[in-house]
N, C-alpha and C positions, 0 to 999 in steps of 0.2 A: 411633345410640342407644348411650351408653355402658354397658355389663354393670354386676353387681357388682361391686364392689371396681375400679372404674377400666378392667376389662378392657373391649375390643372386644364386637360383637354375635359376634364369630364366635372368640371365643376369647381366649389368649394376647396381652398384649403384644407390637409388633415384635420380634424378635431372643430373647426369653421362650424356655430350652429348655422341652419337656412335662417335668412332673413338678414344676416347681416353683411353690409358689402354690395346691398341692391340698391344703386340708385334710381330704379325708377318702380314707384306703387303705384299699381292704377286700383281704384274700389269697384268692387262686381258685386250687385245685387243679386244673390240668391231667390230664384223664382221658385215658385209651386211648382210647374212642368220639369224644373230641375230633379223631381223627386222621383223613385223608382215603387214599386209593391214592398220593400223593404221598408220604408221610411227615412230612409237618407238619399244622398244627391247621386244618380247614377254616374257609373264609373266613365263613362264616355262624354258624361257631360266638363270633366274637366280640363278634355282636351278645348272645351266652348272657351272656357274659365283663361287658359293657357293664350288663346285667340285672342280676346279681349285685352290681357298684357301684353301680349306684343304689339297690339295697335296702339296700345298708349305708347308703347316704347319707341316705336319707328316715328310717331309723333312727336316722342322727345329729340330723335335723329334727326326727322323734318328740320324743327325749329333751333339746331345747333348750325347745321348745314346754313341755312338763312342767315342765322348771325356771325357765323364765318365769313359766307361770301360779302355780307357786308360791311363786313368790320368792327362789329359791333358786339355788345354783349346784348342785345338784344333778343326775345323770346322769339317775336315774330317777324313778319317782314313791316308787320303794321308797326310795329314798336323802334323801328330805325329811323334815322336820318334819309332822306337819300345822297347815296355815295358813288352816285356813275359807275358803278362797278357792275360786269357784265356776271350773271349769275349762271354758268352752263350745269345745264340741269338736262333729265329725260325729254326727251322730247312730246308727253305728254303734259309736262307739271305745267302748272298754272300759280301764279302770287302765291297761293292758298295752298297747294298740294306740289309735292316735291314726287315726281313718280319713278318708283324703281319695282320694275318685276320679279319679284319676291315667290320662292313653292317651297310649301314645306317638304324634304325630301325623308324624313324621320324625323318621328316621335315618340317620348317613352313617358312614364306616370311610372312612382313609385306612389301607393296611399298609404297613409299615416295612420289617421283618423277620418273617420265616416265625422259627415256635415250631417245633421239629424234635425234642423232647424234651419228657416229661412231668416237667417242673420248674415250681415252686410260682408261681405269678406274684403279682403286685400291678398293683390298680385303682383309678387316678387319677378322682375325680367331683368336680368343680366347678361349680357357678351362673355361666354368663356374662351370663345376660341374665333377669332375673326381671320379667314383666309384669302385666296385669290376671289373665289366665285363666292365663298359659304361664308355663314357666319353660323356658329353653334351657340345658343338662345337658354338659357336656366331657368328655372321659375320654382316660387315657394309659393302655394296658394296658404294662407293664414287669416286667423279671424283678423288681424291688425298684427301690425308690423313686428311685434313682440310676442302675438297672442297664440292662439294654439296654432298647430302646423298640421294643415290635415292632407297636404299631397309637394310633392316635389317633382318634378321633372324636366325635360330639355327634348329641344327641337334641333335640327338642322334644318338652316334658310340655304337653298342657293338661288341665286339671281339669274334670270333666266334670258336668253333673245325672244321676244313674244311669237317671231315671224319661223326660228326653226326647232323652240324647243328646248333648247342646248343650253348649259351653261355659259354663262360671259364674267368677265371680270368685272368686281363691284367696279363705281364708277369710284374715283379718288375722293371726291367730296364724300361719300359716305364711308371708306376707311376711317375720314377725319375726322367725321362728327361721330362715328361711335365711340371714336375713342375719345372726346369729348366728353360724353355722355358719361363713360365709365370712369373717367378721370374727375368728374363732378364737375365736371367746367360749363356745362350747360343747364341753363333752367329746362324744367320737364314740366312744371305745373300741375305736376300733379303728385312728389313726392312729397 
């Protein structure tokens, strides 16, 4: 099955370095508690690292999703016109938050390189493979967008019914704004 934007189910293009192809960088501060009795960033703390990208990235869907429904190229919903247009959303969102119940159902880390210093990084999150329920989630952790590469790995999201559990089909609005997002068509503010 082919991803977004042409990629693989499992990522990258052949020969594809990480880091290139991600439209959305969110920057993670490396903390001291990040650190293990080795001197570098313990291994499970990348999954934290992986977390953090993907809230910037579903933040970038947020705000594609808002300027879809209202017609705008707009970031937020504060940054449009208003256009009478009915916005159907989850039935928790609010102006501010667009809510879709999201589990991670799998996770994997490949490491590169050991983080041996509390120096500022950057997180690579891409859509390789967006389905009925799931979407599968990439990530390059790197000191900067260019700079060393010290873990890669990917998630599977399925969206979930809150009340039984179960899988549900994303809603259409977020189909459209990921691919938005991957297609570069949305501001992220933070790439």
């Amino acid at each position: 099955m082919t991803g977004v934007g042409g990629r693989g189910p499992r990522g990258g293009v052949a020969g594809e370095p990480f880091g290139a192809d991600f439209r959305v960088w969110v920057p993670v501060d490396v903390r001291f508690s990040d650190f293990d009795d080795q001197g570098h960033v313990n291994n499970a703390v990348y999954l934290t690292y992986f977390e953090q990208g993907r809230m910037g990235y579903f933040d970038a869907v947020r705000r594609a999703a808002l300027a879809a429904a209202l017609g705008t190229g707009a970031a937020d919903a504060g940054d449009a016109p208003e256009s009478g247009r009915t916005i159907r959303v989850a039935p928790a969102a609010t102006n501010g938050r667009l809510e879709l119940p999201l589990v991670v159902s799998d996770a994997h880390i490949a490491y590169r390189q050991p983080i041996a210093a509390m120096v500022p990084i950057s997180v690579g999150v891409r859509t390789t493979r967006l389905g009925r329920a799931s979407l599968v989630l990439e990530y390059a952790v790197r000191a900067s967008r260019e700079g060393t590469l010290y873990a890669t790995g990917g998630t599977t999201i399925v969206c979930v019914d809150l009340a039984t559990g179960r899988p549900r089909g994303l809603p259409p609005w977020t189909l459209d704004a990921v691919r938005r997002v991957e297609a570069g068509q949305a501001k992220d503010g933070r790439a």
